[in-house]
BAGULUM-398266 format. One record per atom (N, C-alpha, C): atom name; residue number from 1; residue in three letters; x, z, y. Coordinates in pm, whole numbers. Layout:
<recs>
<rec atom="CA" seq="NUM" type="Ala" u="X" w="Z" v="Y"/>
...
</recs>
This chain:
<recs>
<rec atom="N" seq="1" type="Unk" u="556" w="1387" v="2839"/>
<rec atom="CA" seq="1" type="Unk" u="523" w="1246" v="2824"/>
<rec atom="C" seq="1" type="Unk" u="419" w="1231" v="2714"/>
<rec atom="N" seq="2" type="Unk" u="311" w="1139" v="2758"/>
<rec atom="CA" seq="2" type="Unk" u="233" w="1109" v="2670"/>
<rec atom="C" seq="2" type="Unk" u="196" w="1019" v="2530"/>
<rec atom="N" seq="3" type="Unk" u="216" w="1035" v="2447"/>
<rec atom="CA" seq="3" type="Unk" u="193" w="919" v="2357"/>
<rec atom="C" seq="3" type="Unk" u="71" w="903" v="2302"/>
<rec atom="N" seq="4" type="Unk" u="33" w="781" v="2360"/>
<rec atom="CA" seq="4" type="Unk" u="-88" w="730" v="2334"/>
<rec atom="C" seq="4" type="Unk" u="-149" w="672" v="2207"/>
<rec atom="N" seq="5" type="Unk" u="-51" w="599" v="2110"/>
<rec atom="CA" seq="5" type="Unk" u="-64" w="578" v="2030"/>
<rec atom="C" seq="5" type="Unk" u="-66" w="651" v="1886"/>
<rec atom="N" seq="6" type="Unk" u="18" w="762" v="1923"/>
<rec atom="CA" seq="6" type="Unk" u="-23" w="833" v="1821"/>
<rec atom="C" seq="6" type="Unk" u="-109" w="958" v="1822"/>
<rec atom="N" seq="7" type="Unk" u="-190" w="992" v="1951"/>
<rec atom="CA" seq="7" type="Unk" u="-271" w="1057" v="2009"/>
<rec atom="C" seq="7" type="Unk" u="-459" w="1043" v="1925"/>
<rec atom="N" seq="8" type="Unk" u="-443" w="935" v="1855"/>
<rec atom="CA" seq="8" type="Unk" u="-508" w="883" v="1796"/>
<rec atom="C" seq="8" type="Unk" u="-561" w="922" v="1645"/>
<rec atom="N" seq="9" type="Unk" u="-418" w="953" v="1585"/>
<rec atom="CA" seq="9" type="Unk" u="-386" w="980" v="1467"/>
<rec atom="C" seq="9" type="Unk" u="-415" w="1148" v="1455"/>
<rec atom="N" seq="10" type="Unk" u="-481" w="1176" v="1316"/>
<rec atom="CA" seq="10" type="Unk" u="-494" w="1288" v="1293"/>
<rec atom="C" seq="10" type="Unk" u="-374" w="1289" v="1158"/>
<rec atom="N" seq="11" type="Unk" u="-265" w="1399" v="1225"/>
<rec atom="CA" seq="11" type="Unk" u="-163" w="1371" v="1080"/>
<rec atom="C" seq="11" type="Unk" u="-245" w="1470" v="1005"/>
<rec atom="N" seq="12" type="Unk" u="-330" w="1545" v="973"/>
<rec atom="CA" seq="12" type="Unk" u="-358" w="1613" v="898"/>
<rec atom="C" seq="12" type="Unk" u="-424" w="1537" v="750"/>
<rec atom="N" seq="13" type="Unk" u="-455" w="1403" v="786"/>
<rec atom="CA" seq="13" type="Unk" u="-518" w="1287" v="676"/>
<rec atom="C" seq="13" type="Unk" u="-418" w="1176" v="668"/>
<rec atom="N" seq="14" type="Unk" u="-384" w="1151" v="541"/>
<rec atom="CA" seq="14" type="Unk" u="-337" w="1044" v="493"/>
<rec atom="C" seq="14" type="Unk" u="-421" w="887" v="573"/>
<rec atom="N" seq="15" type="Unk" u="-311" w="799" v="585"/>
<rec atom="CA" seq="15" type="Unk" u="-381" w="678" v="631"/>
<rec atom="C" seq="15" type="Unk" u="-387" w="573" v="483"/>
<rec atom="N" seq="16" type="Unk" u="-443" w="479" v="478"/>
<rec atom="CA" seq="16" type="Unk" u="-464" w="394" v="420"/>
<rec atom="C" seq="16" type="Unk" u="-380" w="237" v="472"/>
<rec atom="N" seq="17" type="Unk" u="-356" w="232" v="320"/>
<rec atom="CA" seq="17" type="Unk" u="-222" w="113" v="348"/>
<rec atom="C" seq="17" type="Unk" u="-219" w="18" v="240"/>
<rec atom="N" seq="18" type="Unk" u="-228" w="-66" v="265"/>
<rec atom="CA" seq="18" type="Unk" u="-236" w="-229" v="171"/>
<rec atom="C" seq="18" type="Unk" u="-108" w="-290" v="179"/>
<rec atom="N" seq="19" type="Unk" u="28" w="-230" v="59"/>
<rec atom="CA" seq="19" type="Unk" u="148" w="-350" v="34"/>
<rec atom="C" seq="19" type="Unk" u="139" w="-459" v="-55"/>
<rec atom="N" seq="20" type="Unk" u="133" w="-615" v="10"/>
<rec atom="CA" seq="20" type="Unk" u="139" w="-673" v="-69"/>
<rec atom="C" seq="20" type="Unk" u="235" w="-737" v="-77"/>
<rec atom="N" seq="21" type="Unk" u="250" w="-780" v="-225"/>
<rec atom="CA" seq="21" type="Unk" u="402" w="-811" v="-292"/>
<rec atom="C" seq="21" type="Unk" u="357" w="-945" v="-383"/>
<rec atom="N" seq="22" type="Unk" u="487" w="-1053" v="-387"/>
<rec atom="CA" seq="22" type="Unk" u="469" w="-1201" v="-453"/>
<rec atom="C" seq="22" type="Unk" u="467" w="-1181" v="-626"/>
<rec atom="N" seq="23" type="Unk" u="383" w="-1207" v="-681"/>
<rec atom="CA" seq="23" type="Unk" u="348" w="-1200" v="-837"/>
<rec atom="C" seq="23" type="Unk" u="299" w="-1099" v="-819"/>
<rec atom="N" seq="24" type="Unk" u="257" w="-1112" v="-997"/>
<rec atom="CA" seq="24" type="Unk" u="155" w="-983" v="-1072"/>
<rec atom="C" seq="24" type="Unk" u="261" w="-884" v="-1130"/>
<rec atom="N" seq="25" type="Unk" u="215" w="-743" v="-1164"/>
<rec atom="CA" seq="25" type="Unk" u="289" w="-645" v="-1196"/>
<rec atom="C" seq="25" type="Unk" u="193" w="-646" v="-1321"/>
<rec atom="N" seq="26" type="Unk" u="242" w="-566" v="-1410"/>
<rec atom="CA" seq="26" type="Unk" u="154" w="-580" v="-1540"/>
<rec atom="C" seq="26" type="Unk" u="122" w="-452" v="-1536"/>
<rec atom="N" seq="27" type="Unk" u="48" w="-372" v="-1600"/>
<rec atom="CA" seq="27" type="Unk" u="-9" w="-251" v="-1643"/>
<rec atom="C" seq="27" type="Unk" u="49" w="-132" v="-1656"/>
<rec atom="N" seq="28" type="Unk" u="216" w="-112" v="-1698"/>
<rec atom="CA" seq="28" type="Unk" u="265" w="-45" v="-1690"/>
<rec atom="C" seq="28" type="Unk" u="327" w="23" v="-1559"/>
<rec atom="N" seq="29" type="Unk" u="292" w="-70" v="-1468"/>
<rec atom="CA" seq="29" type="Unk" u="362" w="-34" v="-1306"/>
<rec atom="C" seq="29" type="Unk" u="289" w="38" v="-1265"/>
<rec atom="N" seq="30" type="Unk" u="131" w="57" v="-1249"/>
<rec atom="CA" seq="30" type="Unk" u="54" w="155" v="-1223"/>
<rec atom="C" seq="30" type="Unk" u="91" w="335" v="-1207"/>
<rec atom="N" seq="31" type="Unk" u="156" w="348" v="-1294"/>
<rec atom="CA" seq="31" type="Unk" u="148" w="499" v="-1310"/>
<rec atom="C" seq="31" type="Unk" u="282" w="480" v="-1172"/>
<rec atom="N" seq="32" type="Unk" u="370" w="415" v="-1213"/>
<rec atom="CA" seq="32" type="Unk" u="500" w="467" v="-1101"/>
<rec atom="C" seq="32" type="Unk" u="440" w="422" v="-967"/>
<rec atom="N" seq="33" type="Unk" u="314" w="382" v="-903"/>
<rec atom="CA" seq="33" type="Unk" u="310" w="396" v="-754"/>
<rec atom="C" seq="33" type="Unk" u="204" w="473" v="-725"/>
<rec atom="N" seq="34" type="Unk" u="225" w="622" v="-814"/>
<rec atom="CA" seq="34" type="Unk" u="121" w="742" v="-735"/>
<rec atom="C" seq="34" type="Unk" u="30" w="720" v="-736"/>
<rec atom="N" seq="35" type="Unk" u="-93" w="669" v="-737"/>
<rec atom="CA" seq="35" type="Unk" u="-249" w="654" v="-732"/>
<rec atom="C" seq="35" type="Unk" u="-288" w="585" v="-641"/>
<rec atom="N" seq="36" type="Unk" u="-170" w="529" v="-589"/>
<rec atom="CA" seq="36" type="Unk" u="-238" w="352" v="-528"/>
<rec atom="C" seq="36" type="Unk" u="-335" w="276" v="-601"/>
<rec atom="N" seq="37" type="Unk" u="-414" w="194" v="-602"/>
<rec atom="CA" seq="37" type="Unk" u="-489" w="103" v="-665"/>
<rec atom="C" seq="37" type="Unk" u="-415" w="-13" v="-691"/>
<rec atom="N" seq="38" type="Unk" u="-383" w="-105" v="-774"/>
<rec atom="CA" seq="38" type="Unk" u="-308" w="-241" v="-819"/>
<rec atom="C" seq="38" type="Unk" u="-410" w="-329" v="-856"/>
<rec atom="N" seq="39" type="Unk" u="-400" w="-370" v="-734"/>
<rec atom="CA" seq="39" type="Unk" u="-507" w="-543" v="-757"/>
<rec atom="C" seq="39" type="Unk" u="-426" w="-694" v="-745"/>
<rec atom="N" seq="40" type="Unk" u="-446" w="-744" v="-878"/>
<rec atom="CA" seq="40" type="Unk" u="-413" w="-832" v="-896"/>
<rec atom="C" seq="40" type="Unk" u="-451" w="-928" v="-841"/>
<rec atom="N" seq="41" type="Unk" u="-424" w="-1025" v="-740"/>
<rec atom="CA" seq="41" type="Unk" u="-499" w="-1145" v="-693"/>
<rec atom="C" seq="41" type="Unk" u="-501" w="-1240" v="-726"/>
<rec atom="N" seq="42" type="Unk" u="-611" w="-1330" v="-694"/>
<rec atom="CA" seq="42" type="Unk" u="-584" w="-1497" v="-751"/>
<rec atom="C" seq="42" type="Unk" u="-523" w="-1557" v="-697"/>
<rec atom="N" seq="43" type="Unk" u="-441" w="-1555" v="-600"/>
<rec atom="CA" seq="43" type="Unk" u="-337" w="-1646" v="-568"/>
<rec atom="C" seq="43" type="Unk" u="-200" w="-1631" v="-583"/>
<rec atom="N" seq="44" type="Unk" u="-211" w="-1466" v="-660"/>
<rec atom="CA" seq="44" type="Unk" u="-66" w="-1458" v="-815"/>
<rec atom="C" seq="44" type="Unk" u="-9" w="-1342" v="-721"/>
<rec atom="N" seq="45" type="Unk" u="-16" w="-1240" v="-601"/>
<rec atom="CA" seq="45" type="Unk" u="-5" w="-1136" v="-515"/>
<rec atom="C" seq="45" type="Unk" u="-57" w="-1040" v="-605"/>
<rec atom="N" seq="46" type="Unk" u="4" w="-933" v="-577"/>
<rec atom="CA" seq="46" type="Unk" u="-25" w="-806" v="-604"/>
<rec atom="C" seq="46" type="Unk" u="-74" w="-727" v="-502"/>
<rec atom="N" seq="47" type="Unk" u="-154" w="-680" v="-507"/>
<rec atom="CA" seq="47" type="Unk" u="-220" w="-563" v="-381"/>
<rec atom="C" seq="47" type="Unk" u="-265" w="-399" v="-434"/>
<rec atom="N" seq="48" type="Unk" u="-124" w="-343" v="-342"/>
<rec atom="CA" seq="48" type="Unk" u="-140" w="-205" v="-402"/>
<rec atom="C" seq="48" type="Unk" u="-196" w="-150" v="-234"/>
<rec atom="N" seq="49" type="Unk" u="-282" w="-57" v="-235"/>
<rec atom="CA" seq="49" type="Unk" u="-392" w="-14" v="-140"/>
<rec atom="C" seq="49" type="Unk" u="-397" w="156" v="-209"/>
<rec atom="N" seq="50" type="Unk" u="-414" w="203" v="-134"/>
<rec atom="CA" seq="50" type="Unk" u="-423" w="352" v="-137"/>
<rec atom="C" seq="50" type="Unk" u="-353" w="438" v="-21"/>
<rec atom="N" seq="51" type="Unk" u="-389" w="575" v="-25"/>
<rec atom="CA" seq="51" type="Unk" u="-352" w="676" v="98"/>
<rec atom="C" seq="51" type="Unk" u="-203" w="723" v="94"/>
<rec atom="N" seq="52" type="Unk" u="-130" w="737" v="190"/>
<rec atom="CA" seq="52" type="Unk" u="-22" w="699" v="211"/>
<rec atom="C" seq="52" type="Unk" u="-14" w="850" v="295"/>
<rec atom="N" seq="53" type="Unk" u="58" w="1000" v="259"/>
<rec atom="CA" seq="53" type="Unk" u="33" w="1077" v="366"/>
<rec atom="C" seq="53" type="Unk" u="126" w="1087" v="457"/>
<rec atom="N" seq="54" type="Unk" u="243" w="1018" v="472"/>
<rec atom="CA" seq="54" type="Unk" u="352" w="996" v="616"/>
<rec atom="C" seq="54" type="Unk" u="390" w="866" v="564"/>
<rec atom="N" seq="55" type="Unk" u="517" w="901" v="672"/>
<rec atom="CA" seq="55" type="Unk" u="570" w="728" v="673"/>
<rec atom="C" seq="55" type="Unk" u="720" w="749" v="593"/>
<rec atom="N" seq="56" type="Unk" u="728" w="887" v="577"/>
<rec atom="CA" seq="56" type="Unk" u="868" w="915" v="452"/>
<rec atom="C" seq="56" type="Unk" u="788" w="840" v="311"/>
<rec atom="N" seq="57" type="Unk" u="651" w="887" v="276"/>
<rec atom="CA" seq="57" type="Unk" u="584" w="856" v="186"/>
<rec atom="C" seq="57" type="Unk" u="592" w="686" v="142"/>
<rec atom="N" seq="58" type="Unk" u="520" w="643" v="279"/>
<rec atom="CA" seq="58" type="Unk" u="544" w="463" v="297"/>
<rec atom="C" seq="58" type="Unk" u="639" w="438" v="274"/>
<rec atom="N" seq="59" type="Unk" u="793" w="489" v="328"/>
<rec atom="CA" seq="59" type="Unk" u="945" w="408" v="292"/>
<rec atom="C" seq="59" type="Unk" u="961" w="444" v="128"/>
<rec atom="N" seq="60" type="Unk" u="946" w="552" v="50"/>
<rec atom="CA" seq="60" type="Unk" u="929" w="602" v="-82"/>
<rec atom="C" seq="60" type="Unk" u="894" w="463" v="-114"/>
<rec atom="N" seq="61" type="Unk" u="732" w="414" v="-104"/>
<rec atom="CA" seq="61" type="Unk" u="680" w="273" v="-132"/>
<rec atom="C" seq="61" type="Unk" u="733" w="198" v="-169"/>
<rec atom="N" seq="62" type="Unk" u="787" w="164" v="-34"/>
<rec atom="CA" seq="62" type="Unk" u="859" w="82" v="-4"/>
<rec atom="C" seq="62" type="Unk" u="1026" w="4" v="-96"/>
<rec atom="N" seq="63" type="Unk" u="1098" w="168" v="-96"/>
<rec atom="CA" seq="63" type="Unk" u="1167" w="136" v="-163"/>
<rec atom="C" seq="63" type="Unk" u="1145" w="92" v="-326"/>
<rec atom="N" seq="64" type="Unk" u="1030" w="147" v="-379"/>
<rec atom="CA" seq="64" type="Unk" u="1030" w="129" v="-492"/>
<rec atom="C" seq="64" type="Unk" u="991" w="-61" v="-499"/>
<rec atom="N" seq="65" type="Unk" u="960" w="-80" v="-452"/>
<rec atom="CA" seq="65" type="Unk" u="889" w="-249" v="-440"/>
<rec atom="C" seq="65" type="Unk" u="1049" w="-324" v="-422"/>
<rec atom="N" seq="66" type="Unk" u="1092" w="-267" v="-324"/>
<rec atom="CA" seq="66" type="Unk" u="1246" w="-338" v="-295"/>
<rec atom="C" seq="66" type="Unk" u="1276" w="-308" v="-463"/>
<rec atom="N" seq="67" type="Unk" u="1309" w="-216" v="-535"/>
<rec atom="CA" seq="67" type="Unk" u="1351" w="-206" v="-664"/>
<rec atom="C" seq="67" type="Unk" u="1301" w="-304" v="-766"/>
<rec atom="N" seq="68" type="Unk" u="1208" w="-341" v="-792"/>
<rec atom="CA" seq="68" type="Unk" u="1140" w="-438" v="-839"/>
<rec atom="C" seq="68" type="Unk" u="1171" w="-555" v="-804"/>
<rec atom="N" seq="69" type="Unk" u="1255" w="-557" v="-710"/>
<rec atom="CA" seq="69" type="Unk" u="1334" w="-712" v="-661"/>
<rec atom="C" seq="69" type="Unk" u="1230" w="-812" v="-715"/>
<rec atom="N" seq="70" type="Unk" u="1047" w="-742" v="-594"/>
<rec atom="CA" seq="70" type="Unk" u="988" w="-879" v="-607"/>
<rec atom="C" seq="70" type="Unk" u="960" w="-922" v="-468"/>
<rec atom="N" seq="71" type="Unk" u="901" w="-985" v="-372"/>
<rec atom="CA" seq="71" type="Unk" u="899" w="-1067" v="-239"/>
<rec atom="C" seq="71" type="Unk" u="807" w="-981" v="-190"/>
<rec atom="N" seq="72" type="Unk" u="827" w="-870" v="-77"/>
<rec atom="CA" seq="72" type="Unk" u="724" w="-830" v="-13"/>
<rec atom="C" seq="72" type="Unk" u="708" w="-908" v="105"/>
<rec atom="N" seq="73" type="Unk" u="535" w="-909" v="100"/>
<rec atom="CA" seq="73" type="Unk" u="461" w="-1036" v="153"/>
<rec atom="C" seq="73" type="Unk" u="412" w="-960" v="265"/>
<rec atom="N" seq="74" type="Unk" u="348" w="-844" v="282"/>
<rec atom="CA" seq="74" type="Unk" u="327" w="-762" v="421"/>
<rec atom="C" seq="74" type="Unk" u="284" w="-598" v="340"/>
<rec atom="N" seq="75" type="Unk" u="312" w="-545" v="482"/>
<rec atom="CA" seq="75" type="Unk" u="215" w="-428" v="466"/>
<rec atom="C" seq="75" type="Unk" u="161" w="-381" v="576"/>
<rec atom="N" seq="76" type="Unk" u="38" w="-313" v="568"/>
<rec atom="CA" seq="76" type="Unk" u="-65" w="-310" v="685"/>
<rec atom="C" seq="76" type="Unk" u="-128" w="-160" v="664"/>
<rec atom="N" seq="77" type="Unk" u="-175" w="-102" v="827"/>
<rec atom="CA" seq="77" type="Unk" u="-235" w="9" v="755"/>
<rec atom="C" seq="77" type="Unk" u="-381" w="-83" v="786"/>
<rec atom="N" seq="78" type="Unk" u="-527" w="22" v="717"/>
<rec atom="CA" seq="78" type="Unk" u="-620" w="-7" v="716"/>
<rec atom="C" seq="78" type="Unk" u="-712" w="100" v="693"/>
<rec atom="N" seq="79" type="Unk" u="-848" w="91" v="782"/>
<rec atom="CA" seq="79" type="Unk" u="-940" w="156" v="757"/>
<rec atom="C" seq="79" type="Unk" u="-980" w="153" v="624"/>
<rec atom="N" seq="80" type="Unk" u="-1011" w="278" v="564"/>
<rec atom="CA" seq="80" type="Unk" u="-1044" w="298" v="421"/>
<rec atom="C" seq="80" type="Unk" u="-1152" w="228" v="400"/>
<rec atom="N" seq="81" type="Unk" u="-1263" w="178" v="446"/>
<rec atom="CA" seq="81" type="Unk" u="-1336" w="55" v="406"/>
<rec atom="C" seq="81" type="Unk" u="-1352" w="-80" v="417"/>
<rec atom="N" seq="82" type="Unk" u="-1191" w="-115" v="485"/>
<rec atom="CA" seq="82" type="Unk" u="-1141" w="-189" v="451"/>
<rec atom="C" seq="82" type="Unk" u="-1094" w="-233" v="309"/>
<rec atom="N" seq="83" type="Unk" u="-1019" w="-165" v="264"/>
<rec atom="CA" seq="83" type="Unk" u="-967" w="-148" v="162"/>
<rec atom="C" seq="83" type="Unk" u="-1044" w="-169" v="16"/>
<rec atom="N" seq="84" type="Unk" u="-1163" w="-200" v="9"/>
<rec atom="CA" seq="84" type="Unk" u="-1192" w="-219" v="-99"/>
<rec atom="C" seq="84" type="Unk" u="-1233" w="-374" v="-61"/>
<rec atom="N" seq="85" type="Unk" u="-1171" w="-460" v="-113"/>
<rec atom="CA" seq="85" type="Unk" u="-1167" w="-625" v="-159"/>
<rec atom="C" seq="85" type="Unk" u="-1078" w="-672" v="-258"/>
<rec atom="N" seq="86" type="Unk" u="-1094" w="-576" v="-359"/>
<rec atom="CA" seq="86" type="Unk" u="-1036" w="-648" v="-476"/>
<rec atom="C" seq="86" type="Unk" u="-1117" w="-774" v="-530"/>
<rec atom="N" seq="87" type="Unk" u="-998" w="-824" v="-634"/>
<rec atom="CA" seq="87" type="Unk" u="-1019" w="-935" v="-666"/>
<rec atom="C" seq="87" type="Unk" u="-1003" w="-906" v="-849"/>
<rec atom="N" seq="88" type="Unk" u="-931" w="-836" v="-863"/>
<rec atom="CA" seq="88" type="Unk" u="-862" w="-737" v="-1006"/>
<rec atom="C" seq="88" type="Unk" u="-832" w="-604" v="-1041"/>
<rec atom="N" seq="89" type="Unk" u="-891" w="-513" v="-1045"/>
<rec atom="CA" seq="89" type="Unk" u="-821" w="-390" v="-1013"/>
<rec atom="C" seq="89" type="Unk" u="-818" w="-280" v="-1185"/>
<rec atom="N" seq="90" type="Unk" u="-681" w="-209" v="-1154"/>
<rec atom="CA" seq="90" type="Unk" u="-711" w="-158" v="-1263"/>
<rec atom="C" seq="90" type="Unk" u="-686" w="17" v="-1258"/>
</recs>
């Protein structure tokens, strides 16, 4: 059987993934999400963006944001030139 959708995917490269979460994280959160990028937005969202190499990796993410017991708002994958529209980044 064929799968088409992931026929697509080269697992040998990390994908690119934008979680965003309700409020700002301050400066110190940086180091604990791996070398994601943390962009602060103006409408008070956080946008962490960076390469993601499975989806054990993504739930890792994931859980850590659930830990932070702050409002995750979505997450999306995205072409890597997508990904650069910050608004704040540090």
């Amino acid at each position: 059987m064929s799968n088409k959708a992931n026929s697509q995917i080269d697992s040998s490269q990390a994908l690119t993934y934008q979680i965003r979460i309700e409020g700002h994280l301050g400066l110190p959160w940086t180091d604990w999400f791996e070398g994601l990028t943390v962009t602060l937005e103006g409408n008070g969202d956080t946008l962490l963006t960076g390469p993601v190499i499975d989806q054990a990796a993504l739930y890792g993410l994931l859980k850590k944001v659930r830990d932070l017991a702050m409002p995750l708002v979505s997450v999306i994958r995205v072409k890597p030139v997508e990904a650069d529209v910050p608004d704040v980044k540090w």
